[in-house]
C-alpha positions as semicolon CSV with decimal commas, in nm:
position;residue;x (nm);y (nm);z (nm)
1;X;0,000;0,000;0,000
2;X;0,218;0,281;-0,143
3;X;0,003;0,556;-0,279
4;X;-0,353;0,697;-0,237
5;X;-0,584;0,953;-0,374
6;X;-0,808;1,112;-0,096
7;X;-1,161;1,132;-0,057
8;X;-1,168;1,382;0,242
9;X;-1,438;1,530;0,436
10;X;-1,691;1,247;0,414
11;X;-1,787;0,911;0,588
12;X;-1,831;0,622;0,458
13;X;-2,010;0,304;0,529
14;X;-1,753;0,006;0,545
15;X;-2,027;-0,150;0,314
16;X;-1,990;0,082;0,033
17;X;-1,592;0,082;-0,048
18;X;-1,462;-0,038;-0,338
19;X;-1,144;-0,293;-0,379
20;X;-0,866;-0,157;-0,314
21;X;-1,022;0,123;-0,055
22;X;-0,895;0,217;0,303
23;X;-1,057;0,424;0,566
24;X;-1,041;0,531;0,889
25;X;-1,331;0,351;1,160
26;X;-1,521;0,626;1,312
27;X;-1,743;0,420;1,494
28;X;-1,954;0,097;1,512
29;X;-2,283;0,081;1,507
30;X;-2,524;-0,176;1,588
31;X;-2,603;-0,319;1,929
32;X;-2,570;-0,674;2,111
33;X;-2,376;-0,933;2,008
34;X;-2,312;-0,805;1,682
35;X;-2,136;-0,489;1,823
36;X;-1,942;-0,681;2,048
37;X;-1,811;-0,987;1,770
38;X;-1,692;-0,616;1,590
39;X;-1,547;-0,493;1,868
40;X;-1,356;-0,832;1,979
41;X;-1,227;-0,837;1,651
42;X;-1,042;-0,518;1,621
43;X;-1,301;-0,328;1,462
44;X;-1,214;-0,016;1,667
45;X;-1,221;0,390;1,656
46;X;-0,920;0,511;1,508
47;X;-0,803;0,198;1,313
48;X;-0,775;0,185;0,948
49;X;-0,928;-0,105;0,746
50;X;-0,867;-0,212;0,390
51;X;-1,079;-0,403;0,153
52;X;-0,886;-0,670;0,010
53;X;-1,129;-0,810;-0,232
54;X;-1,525;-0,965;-0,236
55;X;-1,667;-1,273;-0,302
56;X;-1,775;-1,328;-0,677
57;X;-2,123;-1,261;-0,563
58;X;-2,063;-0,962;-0,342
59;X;-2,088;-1,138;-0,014
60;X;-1,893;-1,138;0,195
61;X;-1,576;-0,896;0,172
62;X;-1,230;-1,010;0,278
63;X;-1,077;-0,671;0,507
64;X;-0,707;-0,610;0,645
65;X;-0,752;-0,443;0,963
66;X;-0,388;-0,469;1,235
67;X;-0,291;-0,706;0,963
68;X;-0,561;-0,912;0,972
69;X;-0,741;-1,059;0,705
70;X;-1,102;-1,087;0,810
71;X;-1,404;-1,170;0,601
72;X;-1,737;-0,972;0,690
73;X;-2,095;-0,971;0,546
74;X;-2,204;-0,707;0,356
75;X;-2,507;-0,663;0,567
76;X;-2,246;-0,652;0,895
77;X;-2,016;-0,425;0,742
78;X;-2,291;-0,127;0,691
79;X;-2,269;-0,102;1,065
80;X;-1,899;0,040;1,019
81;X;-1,839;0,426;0,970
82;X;-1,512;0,521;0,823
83;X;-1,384;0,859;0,708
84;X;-1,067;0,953;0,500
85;X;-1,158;0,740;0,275
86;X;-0,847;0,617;0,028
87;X;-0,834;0,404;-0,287
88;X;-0,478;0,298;-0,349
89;X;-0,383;0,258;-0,691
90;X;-0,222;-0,016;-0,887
91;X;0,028;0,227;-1,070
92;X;0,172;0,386;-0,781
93;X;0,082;0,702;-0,840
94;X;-0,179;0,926;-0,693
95;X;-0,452;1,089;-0,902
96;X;-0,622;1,424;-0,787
């Protein structure tokens, strides 16, 4: 993970990044055991997460989060906010 082009200023659900995207967790939502299977995991404020790659259907997503690799449901993974939002690019070089 060498280079990045910035998406700043917004949040993101963990659900809706691309391949290749990083962010920044803001905070987990959700309640229960859910939360708390996040939260045992790593998923915390502060940490950055990458999306390695998804399934061929779209479920689940395999992240990188403290070096990691963790798979996640789609429908889990909307409970995760991120901000500074990053898509690192296969070139190495940033775009702006």
């Amino acid at each position: 993970m060498n280079s990045f082009s910035t998406k700043a200023g917004s949040e993101s659900r963990l659900s809706d990044l691309k391949e290749g995207q990083s962010g920044r967790i803001v905070r987990i939502g959700g309640h229960g055991a859910l939360r708390r299977r996040l939260l045992e995991m790593g998923f915390l404020k502060g940490t950055q997460v990458y999306v390695e790659k998804y399934a061929p259907l779209k479920d689940p997503l395999e992240l990188i989060i403290k070096g990691y690799h963790i798979s996640l449901r789609v429908e889990e993974a909307t409970q995760v906010i991120l901000d500074n939002v990053r898509q690192e690019l296969s070139n190495g070089r940033e775009t702006n």
